[in-house]
N, C-alpha and C positions, 0 to 999 in steps of 0.2 A: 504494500500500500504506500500511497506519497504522503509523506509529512509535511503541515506548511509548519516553518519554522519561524518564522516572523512573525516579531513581538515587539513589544513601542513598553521604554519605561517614561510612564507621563505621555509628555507631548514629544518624544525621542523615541524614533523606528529604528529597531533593530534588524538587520537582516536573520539575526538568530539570537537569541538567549546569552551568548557567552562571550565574555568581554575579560579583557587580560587588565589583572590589576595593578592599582601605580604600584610603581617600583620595583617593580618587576619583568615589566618590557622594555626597559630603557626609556626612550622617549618616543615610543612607536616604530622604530625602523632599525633596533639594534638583533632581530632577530628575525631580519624579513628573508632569510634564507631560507629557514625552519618554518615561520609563520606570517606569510603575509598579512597584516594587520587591515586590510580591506577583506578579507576572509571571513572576519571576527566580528559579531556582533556590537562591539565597539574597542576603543582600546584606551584606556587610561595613563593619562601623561604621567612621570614621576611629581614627586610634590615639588611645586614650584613655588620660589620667593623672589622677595622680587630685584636681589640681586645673589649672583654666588655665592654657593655655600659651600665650603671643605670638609664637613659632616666631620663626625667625632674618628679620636685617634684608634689605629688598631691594636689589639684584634676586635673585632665590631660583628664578627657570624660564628655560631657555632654550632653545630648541630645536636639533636637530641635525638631520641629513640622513637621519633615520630613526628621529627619535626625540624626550625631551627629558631633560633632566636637571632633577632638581630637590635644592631645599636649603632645602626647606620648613620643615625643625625640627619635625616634629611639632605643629604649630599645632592646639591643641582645646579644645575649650568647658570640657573637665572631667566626670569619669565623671559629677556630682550631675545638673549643667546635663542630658547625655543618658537619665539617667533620669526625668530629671521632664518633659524638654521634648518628647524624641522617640521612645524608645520605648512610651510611651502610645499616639504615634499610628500605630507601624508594627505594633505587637500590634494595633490595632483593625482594619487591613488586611488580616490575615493573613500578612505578611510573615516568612521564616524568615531569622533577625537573628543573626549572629554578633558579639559584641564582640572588637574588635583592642584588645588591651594591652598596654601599653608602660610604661616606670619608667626612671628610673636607679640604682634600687638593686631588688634583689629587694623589699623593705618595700613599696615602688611598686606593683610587679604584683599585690603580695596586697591592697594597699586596692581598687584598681578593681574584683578579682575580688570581695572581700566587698561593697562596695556593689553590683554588680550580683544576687548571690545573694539580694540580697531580693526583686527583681522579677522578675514572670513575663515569658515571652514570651523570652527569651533561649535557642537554642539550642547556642550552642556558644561557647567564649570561642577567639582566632586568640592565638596571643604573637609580638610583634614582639622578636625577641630580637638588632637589629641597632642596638643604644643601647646605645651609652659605660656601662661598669658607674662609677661612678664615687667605688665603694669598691675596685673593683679597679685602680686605675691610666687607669681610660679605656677599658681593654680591651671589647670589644664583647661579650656575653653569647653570643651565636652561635660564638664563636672558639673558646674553651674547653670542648672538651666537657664537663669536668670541674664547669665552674661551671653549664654549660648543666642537665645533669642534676640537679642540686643547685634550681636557677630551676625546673624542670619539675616534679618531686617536690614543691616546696615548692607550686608552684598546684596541682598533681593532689590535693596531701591538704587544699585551700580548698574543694574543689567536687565533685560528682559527674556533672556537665555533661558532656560533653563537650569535651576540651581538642585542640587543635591547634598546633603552632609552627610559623610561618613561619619558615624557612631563608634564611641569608646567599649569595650566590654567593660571597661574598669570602671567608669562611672558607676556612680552608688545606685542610681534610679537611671535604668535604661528608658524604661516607657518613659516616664517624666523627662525626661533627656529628649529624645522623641517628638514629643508635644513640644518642646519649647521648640524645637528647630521647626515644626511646621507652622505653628505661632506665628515663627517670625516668617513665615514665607517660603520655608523648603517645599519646592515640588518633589521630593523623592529625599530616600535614606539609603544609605549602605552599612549595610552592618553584616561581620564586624569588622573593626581592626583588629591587630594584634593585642595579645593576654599581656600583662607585666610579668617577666618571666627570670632566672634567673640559673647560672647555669655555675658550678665552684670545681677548683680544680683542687682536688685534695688532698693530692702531696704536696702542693705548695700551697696549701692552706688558702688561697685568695680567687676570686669570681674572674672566670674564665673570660670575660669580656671586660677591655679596660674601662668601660663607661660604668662597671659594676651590674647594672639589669639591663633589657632587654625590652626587642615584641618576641613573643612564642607564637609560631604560625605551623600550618601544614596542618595533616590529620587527628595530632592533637587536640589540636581547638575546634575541631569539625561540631563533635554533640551540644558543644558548647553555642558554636557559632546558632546551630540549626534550634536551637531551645529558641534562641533571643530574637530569628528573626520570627518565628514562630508566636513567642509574645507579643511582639510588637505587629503583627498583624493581626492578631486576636484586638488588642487595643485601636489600632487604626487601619481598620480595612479597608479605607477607601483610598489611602497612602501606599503611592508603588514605592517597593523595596529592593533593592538589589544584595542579593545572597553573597558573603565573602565567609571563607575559613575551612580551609583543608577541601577543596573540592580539586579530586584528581581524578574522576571518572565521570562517564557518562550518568550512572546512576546515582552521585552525590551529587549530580544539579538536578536530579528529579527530585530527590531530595529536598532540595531547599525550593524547588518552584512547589512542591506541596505544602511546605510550610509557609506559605505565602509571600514568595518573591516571585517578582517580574523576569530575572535575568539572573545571571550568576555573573561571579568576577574568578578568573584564576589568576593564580600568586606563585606560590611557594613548588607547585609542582612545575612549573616552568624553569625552577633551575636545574632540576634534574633531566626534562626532557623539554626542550624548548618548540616541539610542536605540540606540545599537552593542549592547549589551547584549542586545536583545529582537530584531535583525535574525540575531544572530549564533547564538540558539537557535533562528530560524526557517531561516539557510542549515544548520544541524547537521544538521535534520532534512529539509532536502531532501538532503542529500549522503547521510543513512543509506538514504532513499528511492533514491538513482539506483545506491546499493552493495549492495540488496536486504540491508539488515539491519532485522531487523523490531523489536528493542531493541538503542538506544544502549549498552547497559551490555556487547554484545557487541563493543564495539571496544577496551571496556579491557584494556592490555595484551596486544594483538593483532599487534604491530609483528614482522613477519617477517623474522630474520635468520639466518645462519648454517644 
């Protein structure tokens, strides 16, 4: 049987479900050997600020028994560097390019958003709101709903785009977390990020990564991932989601589109196999095939319980 696989998170058409997550694709085009990123239901910039960043000192990865953690710092070229360098060449591709943005002060997220509003080819901006506000004491922008809303409002009234915030797991109130970002104007969520994780070397008594913790990603945080988008649909059904955490098969983005997402995001299996991305919307659509659904869009939100 044919599968339509085309699915829109919000007012954002995807040709398929599955979209390569920041930081992990490079900036679109560092894996176009493996995975052409017009392939791909969308592909997500790495987080961008809005000037270079040198990300923390090494060692900054390490891996786990299911996983790895990282303590990258946000390492990026600078929104100027990816307007000029590389989304010229994924708009000539045809590529649907969301920009991840990231600050430590609100002033931050609005300069990336204004420089990217000059250029075409951008369809949706991601907010990483899991950075140190660092007018507020440190506090992480995702923590507070209060400030979050205030962070989300203030980019909602930059642009007319499409806005999305990616969600903290660590935040104390996810749902409430949630609400405040659509409060202030989020058309869409991603959830999650990575867990605070933390990884010790124990002959030399000291934490395996010089930044001391971490994100913990890959299949680890999968059950983790899939509970939270799962609540947060139960609380806001009428809010599209997008699935991120440990999806490395076909069947762990059926997964998450039943727990009510729109699309999924892959990460972490991409450093292992850098077509993961493009295998895993071809098992999606064999598993819709062997479950006799004839569009993926019918498994969103499908999860039978109670």
């Amino acid at each position: 049987m044919s599968v339509r696989m085309a699915t829109s998170v919000g007012a954002v058409p995807l040709a398929n479900p599955v979209m390569a997550a920041s930081g992990t694709f490079g900036y679109g085009l560092d894996l176009i050997d493996f995975c052409p990123p017009e392939r791909l239901g969308a592909v997500v910039s790495k987080g961008l600020s809005p000037r270079p960043r040198p990300g923390n000192p090494m060692p900054r990865i390490v891996e786990t028994a299911a996983g790895m953690i990282n303590a990258i710092g946000l390492q990026n070229i600078g929104v100027e560097a990816f307007c000029r360098d590389a989304l010229p060449l994924l708009r000539a591709r045809g590529a649907v390019v969301v920009v991840n943005v990231f600050g430590a002060r609100m002033e931050e997220y609005l300069e990336v958003v204004a420089r990217c509003e000059r250029e075409a080819g951008v369809a949706a901006y991601e907010l990483n709101v899991s950075c140190p506000n660092v007018s507020a004491g440190g506090m992480e922008f995702g923590h507070d709903p209060a400030l979050l809303e205030t962070l989300t409002r203030r980019c909602r009234d930059a642009t007319r785009r499409p806005l999305w915030v990616k969600l903290s797991p660590n935040a104390p109130d996810l749902v409430a977390t949630a609400r405040a970002a659509v409060a202030g104007g989020a058309d869409a969520l991603t959830l999650i990020n990575t867990v605070r994780a933390m990884a010790i070397d124990a002959a030399a008594r000291r934490p395996v990564l010089a930044n001391g913790c971490g994100g913990l990603s890959g299949p680890a945080v999968k059950p983790i991932a899939l509970r939270m988008v799962w609540e947060v649909h139960r609380a806001l059904p009428e809010v599209p989601l997008v699935g991120i955490g440990g999806v490395e098969t076909g069947r762990d983005a059926a997964e998450f589109l039943l727990a009510g997402a729109s699309a999924v995001q892959v990460g972490t299996a991409t450093f292992r196999d850098p077509a993961a991305p493009l295998r895993i919307v071809a098992e999606l659509e064999r598993f819709c095939e062997t479950q006799g659904v004839a569009d993926v869009r019918d498994l969103i939100g499908g999860l039978q319980w109670r």
